[in-house]
LUMVEXLO-645599 format. One record per residue (C-alpha): x negated, y negated, z negated; residue in three letters. Coordinates in steps of 0.05 Angstrom, whole numbers, plus 5000, padded with zeros to 4 digits. Each point is the difference from the previous one (the first is absolute). Layout:
N
XYZAla;...
! end
This chain:
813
592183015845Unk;497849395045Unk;504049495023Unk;500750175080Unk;501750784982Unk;505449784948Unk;503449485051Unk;500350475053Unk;502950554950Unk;505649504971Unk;500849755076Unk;502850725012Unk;504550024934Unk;502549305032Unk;502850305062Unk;503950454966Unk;507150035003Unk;501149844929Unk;506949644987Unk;499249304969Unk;502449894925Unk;506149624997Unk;497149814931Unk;493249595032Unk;498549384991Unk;494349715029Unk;498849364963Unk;501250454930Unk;494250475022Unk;495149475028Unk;501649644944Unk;497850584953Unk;493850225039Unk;497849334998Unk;499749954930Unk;496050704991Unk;496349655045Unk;498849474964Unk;498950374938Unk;494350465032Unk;505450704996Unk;501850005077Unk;495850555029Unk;500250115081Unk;503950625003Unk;505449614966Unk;499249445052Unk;501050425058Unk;505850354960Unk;502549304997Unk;499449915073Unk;502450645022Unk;506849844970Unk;499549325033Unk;500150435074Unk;505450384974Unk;504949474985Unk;504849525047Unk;499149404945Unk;495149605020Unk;494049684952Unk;499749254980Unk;494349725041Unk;499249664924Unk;499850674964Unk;493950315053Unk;496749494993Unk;500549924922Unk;498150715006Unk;494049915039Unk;497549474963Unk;500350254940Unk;495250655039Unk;495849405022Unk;498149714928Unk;500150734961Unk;493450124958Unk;497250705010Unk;503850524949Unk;501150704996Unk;505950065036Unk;497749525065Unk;492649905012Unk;500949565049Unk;506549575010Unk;497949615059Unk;497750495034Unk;507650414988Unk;502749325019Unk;497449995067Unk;501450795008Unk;507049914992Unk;500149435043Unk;496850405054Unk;505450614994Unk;506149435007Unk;496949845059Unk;498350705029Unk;506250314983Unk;505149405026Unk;504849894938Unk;503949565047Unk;505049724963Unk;498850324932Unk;494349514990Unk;501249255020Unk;494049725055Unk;493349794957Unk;500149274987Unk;494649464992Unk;499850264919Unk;499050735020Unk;493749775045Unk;497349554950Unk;501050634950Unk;495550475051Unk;495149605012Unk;498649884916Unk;500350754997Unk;495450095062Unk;494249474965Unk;500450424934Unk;498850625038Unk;493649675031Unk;503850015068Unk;500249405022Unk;500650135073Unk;506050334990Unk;502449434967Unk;498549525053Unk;502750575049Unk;507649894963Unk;499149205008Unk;498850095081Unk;506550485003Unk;504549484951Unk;496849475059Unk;503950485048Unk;506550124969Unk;500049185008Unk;500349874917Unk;499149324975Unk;492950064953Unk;501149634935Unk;494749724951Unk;500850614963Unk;497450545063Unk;495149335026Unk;496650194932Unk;500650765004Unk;496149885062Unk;495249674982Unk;498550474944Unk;499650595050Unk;494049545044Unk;496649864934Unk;500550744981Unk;497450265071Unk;494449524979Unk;501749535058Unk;498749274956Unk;499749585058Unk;506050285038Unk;504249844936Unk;497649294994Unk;502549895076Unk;506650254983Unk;499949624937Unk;497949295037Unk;503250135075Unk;504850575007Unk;504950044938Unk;503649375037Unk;499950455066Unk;503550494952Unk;504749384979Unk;496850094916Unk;496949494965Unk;494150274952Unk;500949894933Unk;495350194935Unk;500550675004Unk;497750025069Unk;494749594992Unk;498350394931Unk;499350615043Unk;495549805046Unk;495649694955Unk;499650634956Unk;497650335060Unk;494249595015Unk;498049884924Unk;500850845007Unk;495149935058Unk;495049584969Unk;501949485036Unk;501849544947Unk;496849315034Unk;505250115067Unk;505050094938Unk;498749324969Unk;500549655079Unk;507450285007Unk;501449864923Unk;498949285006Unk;502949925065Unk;506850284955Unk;497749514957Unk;499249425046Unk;507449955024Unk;500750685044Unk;507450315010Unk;499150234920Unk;496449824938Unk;494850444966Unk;502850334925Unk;496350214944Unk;498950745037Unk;497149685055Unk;494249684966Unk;499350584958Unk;498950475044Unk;494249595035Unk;497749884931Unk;499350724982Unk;497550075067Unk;493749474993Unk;498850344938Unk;499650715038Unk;494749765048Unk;495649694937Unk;502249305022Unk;501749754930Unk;498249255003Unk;505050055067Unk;505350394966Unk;498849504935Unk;500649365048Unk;506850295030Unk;503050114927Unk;498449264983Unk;502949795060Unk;505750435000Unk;501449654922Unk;498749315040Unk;505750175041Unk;504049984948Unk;501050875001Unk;500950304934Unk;494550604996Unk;503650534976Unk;497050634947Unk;497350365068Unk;496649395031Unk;496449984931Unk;499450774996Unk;496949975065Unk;495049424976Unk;498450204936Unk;497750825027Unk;495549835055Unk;496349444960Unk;499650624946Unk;497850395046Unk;494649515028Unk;498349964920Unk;501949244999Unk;503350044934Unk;500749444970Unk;502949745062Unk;505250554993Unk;500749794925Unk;500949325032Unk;505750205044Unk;503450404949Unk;500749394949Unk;502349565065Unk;506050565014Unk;502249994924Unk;499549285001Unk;504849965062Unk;504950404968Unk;497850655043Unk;500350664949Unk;494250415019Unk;501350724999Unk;497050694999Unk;496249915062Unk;497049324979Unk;496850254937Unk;497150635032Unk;496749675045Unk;496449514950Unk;499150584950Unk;496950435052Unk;495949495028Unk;497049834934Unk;499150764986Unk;495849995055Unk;495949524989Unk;499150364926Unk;503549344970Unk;503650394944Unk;501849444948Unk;503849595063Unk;503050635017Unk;502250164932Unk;502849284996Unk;503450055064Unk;502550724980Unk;503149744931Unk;503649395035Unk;503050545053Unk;503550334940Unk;501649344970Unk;504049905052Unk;504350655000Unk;495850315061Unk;498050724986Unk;493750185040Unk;500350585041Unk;495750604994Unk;495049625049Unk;500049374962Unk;497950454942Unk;495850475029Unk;495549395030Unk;500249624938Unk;497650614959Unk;493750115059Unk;498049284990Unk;500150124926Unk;496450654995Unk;495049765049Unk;497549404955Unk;499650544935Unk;507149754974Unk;503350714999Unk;503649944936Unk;503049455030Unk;501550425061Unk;503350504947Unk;504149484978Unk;503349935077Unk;500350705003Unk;503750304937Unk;504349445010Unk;502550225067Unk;504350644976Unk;502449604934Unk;503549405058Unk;502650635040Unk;494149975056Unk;495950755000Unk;492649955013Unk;498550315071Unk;493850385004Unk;496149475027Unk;501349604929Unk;497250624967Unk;493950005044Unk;498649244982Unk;500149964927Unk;496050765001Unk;494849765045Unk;500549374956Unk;499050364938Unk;493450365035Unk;497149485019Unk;500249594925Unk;498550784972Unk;506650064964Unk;499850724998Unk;505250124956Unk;505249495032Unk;498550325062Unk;501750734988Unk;504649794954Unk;503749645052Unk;498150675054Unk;503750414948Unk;506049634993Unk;500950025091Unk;503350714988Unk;505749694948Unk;501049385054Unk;500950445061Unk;494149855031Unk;495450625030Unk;492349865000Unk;497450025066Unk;492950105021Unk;498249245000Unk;502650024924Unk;495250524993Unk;493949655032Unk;502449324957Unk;498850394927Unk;493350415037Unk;496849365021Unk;501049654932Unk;496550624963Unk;495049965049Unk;497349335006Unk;499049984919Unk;496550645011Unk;504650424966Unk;499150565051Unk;502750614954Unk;506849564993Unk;499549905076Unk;499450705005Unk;506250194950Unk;504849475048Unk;497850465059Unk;502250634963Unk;506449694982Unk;500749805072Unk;498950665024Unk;505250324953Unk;505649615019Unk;499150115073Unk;496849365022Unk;495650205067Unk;493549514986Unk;497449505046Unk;493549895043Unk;500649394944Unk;500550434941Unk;493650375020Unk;497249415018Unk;500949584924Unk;497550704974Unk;494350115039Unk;497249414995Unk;500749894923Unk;496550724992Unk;493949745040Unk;499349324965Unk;499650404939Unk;495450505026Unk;504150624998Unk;498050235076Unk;501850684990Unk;506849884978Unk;501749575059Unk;497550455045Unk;504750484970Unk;506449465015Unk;497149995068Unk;500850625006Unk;506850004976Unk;501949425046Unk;497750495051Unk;503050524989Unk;506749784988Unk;500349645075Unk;498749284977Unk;494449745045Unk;494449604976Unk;499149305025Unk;493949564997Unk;501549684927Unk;499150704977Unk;494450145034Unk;496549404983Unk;500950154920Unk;497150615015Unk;494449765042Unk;498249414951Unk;501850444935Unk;494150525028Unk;494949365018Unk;500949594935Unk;498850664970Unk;493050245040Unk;503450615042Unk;497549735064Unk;501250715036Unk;507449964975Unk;502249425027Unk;496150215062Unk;504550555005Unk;506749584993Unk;498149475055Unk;498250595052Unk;507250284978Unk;503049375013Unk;496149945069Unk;502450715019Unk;507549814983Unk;499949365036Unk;500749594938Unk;496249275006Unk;494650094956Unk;497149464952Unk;497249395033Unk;493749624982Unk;504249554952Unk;502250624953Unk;492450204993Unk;498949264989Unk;504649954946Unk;496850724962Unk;492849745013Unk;501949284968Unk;504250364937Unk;493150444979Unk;495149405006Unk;504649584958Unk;499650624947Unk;492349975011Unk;499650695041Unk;496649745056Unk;495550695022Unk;507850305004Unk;502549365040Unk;493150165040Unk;502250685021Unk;507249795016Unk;496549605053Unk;495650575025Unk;506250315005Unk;504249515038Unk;494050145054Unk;500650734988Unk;507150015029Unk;498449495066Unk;502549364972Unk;495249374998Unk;499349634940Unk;502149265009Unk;497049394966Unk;505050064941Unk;497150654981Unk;493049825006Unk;500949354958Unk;504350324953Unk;494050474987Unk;494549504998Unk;504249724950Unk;500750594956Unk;491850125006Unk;500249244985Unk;503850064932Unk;496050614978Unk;493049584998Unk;497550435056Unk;499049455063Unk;494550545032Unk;504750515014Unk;506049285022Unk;494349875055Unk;499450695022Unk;508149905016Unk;498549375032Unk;495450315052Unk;504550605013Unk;505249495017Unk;495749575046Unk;497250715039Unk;508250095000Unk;500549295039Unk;503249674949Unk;497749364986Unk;500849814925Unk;503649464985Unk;501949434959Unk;502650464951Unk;494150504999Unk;494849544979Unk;504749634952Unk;499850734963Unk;492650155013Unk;499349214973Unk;504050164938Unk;496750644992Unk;493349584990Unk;503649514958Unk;502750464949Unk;493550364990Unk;496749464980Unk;495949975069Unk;503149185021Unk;493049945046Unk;501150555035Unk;507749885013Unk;497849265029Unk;495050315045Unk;504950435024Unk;504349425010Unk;495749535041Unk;495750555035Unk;505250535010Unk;507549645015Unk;498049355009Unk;493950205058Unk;505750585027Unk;504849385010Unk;504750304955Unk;503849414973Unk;502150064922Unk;506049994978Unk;501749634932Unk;499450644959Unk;493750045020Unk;498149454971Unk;504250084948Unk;495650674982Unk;493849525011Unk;501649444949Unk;503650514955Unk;491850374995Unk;497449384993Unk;503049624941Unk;499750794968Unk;492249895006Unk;499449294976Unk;498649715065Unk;504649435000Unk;496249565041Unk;498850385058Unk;508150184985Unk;501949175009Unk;495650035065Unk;504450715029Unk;506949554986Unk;497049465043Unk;497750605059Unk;507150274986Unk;503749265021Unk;494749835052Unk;501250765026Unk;507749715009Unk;502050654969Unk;507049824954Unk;498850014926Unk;504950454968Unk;503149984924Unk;494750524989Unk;494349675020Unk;501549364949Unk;502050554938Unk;493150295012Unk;495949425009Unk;504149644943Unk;498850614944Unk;492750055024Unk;498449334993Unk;503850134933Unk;495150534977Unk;494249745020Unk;500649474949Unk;502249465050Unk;507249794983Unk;499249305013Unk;498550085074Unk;506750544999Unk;504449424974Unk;497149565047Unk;501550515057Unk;506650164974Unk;502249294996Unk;497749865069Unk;503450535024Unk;506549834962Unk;499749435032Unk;499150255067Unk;507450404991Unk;495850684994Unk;505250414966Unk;497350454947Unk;502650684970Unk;500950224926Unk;492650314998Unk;496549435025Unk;502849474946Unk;499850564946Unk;492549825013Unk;499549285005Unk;504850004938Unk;494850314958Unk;495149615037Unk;503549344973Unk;499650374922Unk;492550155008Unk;498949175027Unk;503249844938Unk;505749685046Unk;506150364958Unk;504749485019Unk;498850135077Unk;500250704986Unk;507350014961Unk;502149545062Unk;497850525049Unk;504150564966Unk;506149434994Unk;500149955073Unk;499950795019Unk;508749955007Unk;499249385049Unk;495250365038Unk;504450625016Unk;495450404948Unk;501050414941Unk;494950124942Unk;497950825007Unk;497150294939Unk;493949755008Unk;501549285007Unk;502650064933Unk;493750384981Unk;496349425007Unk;504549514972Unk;499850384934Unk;493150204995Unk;497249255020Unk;504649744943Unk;498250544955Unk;493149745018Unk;501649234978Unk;503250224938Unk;505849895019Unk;504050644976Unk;506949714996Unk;500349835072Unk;496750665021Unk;505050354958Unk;506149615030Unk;497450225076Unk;498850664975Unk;508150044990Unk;501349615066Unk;496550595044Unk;504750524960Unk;505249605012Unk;498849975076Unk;498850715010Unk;493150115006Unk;496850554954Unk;494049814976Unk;493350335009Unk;496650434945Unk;493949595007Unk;503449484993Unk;503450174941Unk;493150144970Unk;496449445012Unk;505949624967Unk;499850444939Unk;491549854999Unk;500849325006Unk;505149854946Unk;496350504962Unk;493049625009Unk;504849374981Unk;501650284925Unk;508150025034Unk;501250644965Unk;507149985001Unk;500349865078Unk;495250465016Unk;504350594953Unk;505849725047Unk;497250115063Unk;497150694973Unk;507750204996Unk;501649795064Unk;494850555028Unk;502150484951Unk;507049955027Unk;498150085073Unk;496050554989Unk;492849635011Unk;494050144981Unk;494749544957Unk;493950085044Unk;492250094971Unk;498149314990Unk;507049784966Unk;499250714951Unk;492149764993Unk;502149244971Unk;505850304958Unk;495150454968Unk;494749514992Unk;505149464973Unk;503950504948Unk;495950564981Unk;494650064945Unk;498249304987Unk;504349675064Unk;502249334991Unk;506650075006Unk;500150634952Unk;504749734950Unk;505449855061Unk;500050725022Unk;507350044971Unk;501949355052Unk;498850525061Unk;505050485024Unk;500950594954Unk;497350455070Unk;492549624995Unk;498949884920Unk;495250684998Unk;495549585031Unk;499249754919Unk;498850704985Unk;494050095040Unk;493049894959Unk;
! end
């Protein structure tokens, strides 16, 4: 029943002629009904009850106990009994009025106004509110501090800033009040609320300049928080420092309130910062403080600080909430640390806190993604026992895992199960299938879960389209996929721009099928779209890498009769086309007669391509003079160009002039990467300059660098080379050590070497280590063992010194 129908039905019951009850008293009822209000059990039928007994009675109410009553409406949360106190409040305030209690009710006072007009702002009315002010003006009230403030919370509310900073500055002494903190507090809430946070700082330190009432900790939070809410950190970080410089104590929300936004602008280590600064001033951060800085650095995919910040959370007696958790386990399973994650998340129900279903979905998809099948629907199995139903994202979680390892029949078994227990699929669950059927080439059967998407009222959208359209043109039905973009055409769907064609066409001529990349294009023209220049470079390209440059040019003169002018990037391909097929001439005469004559400036790749088919044809000369053309061009010289230039000096027999380079360089402040010094280390070996080449490798930490597997490569096999095995074998443990695997040709060429040395032992040693990691001896490693044990080897009579695996190599005559 609304409120209006069941005042004017208990308005009736009041004018009865019920007797009074000797036995009433009114301070005893208000007194009761404002503790059920209190307590969220006072619903407004028993209100009016309340009030119809008031009408009936000769004793009149406490103007203390109505308003007590009223109040206590006024700051009610929403429950089951009231949903709305204020509003009730203000209801019952309206039928004293209406009805005339007279004398049962003493005359509202200065409180009962200053009650109203709270209730009136939580109700979102604050013209009412400023309504009750203009009739307490009439009855000729004093206003107090207390209803100045009220006031100014109903202008602030109505969104009239400007009018409450007047009555803050000018008119509370017209109203004989003096503002205080809270007054001030309120108005600058308002215009922090208003993004107005700079006007908020002018009448802060005015406050704070000598004004009727000094600033408090509140006050320069809340223009803090509100800097922070506009993105004004280094503002809202200036006001904190002088807030501490004016000797106020920042309390755990000022730091709250600093420590989340600079998490949220992903400043965290000054976060970090702050936090160390509030437990060093005695400030105990709480819940709040550490999710912000765990979330910030899940975000950011900084799981070890997170952990580290999680573990001194619990350290301090703080249990995380389920979205302290739940973030904490993303960042985790997002950075392939799931059993980590699992750790978070089984120990949830053992401290009393239940996973929610969006914990389950974390660690599942988490699970997927690292291809923890059996964690994963071990974990989906146990949902049932914790209470949790799978719902159709669950679903899609477990198909999508399947499917992206191409484990389509498993994919398929999830969807059964899905089915079974009721779960309606998605436009996404299609969609994962769908397109995992056509990467694998099963057409047919997605057609059929087309179909079935179909049928059962789920509409396609374009990602399913465009699995089918690309599934039918990586797989040469042309006519199919014609077929799908007409449907989409006919159903108004947006069908597949130039750069979806561009990305099939650049996917076949990487896997050499350039005639079927060629028809894609003839299709593209087939349906009314024009190719762009991406499409016809990407095809040169793929002509390019096939050896045939005929048919690349044939593209290039489509594309200029389509008026596209080729550019840097076309001849760079037709250049390297050339290059790679051993045809350097013709690539320069392309070069200078072609781009260079067109205008067509080149681009450092370019040259790059140039100097790369150069040094790969021994030219190294007319290479020096292209790196002279290439700084006279004013064209920058990237990392690139120096690696190449570097390793072709290298292997064309001129080191000398590379160290020479390199050192000039060095000295120039050129910054080089791992590749380029793995070069002009071995480059240091082969000049018989070991000791520059074991300070080189030295030097890699200071440099920000770390040896790959083939810096150590060529550490071991140059001291291999020297003789000096010891060493080589101590480096050798140095790259396990640091994590990187070792190559198989590697391997080998350590195992010839020693062997060629008469190391037997070694060489048996290193033989084990490719036994136990499952590599293979290649042909020229099998060829020397044979020729150095078999028959009438040299090393026949050491046969038993090799691994038991390799000692049939004695056997063979």
């Amino acid at each position: 029943m609304s409120g209006v129908c069941l005042r004017r039905r208990l308005s009736s019951t009041s004018t009865s002629n019920t007797p009074p009850s000797p036995s009433w008293s009114p301070q005893a009822a208000f007194a009761a009904a404002t503790e059920r209000a209190r307590a969220g059990t006072l619903s407004p039928q028993d209100a009016h009850h309340l009030f119809d007994e008031l009408f009936r009675q000769a004793t009149p109410v406490p103007e203390r106990s109505l308003e007590g009553f009223l109040a206590a409406l006024g700051r009610a949360a929403s429950s089951e009994a009231c949903r709305d106190g204020p509003s009730l409040a203000l209801t019952l305030f309206n039928r004293l009025c209406r009805e005339e209690a007279g004398r049962r009710v003493a005359p509202p006072t200065i409180y009962t106004y200053g009650i109203l007009m709270n209730c009136c702002c939580r109700v979102r009315r604050p013209d009412l509110g400023l309504a009750f002010f203009g009739r307490l003006l009439r009855t000729g009230l004093k206003t107090n501090e207390v209803v100045a403030s009220t006031l100014l919370k109903c202008l602030c509310c109505a969104k009239r800033a400007d009018e409450a900073v007047n009555v803050l500055l000018h008119r509370m002494s017209v109203l004989g009040c003096v503002p205080n903190s809270f007054s001030y507090n309120i108005v600058l809430k308002s215009l922090c609320d208003d993004s107005r946070s700079q006007r908020a700082l002018g009448l802060l330190q005015m406050m704070a300049k000598g004004g009727v009432c000094s600033p408090n900790v509140l006050s320069y939070n809340t223009v803090i928080h509100g800097f922070f809410k506009e993105g004004e950190i280094d503002k809202a970080c200036n006001l904190f420092h002088e807030m501490t410089k004016q000797r106020f104590v920042p309390n755990v929300v000022t730091y709250n309130s600093v420590i989340n936004a600079l998490c949220k602008a992903r400043a965290m280590d000054n976060a970090e910062s702050f936090l160390r600064q509030m437990v060093d001033n005695g400030v105990p951060p709480d819940k709040v403080t550490y999710t912000s800085i765990i979330h910030g650095y899940s975000t950011l995919g900084r799981w070890k600080e997170a952990t580290k910040m999680f573990r001194e959370m619990t350290s301090r007696g703080l249990i995380p909430d389920i979205v302290t958790r739940n973030s904490f386990m993303d960042s985790l399973c997002k950075h392939g640390r799931s059993k980590e994650a699992a750790e978070i998340f089984f120990s949830m129900a053992a401290r009393g806190h239940k996973p929610d279903i969006v914990s389950y979905t974390i660690l599942l998809h988490g699970y997927g993604n690292e291809g923890s099948f059996s964690d994963m629907m071990s974990l989906f199995n146990s949902m049932e026992g914790g209470g949790i139903v799978a719902d159709c994202q669950v679903f899609n979680i477990l198909i999508d895992a399947y499917a992206k390892r191409g484990m389509i029949d498993e994919a398929m078994l999830i969807f059964t199960e899905m089915l079974g227990q009721g779960v309606n699929p998605s436009v996404v669950t299609y969609s994962t299938l769908i397109a995992a059927l056509c990467r694998t080439g099963r057409l047919a059967d997605a057609m059929d879960k087309f179909s079935q998407m179909v049928g059962t009222g789920v509409q396609p959208d374009t990602v399913v389209y465009h699995s089918l359209i690309q599934g039918f043109c990586t797989h040469g039905d042309l006519v199919k996929a014609k077929e799908l973009i007409s449907e989409m055409m006919n159903k108004g769907i947006i069908c597949p721009n130039i750069a979806f064609f561009n990305s099939i066409v650049d996917s076949l001529c990487k896997e050499g099928r350039v005639m079927d990349a060629h028809h894609i294009f003839d299709l593209v023209k087939d349906i009314g779209e024009k190719p762009d220049a991406i499409m016809f470079n990407t095809l040169i390209d793929g002509y390019c890498l096939v050896g045939e440059m005929g048919k690349a040019f044939m593209v290039l003169d489509v594309m200029t009769s389509a008026g596209i002018e080729p550019d840097a990037i076309t001849y760079s391909t037709l250049v390297s086309g050339y290059c790679k097929s051993g045809r350097i001439d013709d690539g320069l005469i392309l070069f200078r007669e072609e781009m260079l004559h067109k205008k067509v400036k080149p681009t450092i790749v370019t040259y790059n391509i140039i100097l790369e088919g150069l040094f790969r044809a021994g030219r190294t000369v007319a290479a020096k003079k292209m790196l002279h053309e290439i700084i006279g061009s004013g064209t920058p010289v990237s990392m690139h160009t120096y690696d190449i230039f570097l390793r072709g000096l290298c292997r064309n027999n001129c080191a000398d002039e590379a160290i020479v380079l390199f050192q000039k360089s060095r000295a120039m402040n050129v910054k080089f990467n791992i590749t380029t010094l793995n070069t002009m280390i071995n480059a240091f070996y082969k000049g018989d300059r070991r000791e520059e080449a074991n300070d080189l490798f030295a030097a890699l930490p200071a440099s920000g660098l770390v040896p790959n597997a083939s810096t150590y490569g060529v550490m071991i096999q140059n001291l291999l080379k020297e003789g000096a095995v010891e060493e080589a074998d101590n480096m050798f443990s140095s790259m396990e050590k640091s994590g990187c695997a070792p190559s198989s040709r590697l391997v080998n060429d350590v195992i010839r070497t020693l062997l060629e040395k008469g190391e037997i032992v070694k060489a048996g040693k290193y033989m084990s280590k490719v036994y136990g990691k499952s590599l293979s001896l290649d042909a020229s490693t099998s060829s020397l063992l044979l020729s150095l044990f078999s028959g009438n080897g040299k090393y026949r009579e050491q046969i038993q010194l090799l691994p038991a695996k390799y000692q049939f190599f004695g056997g063979i005559s």
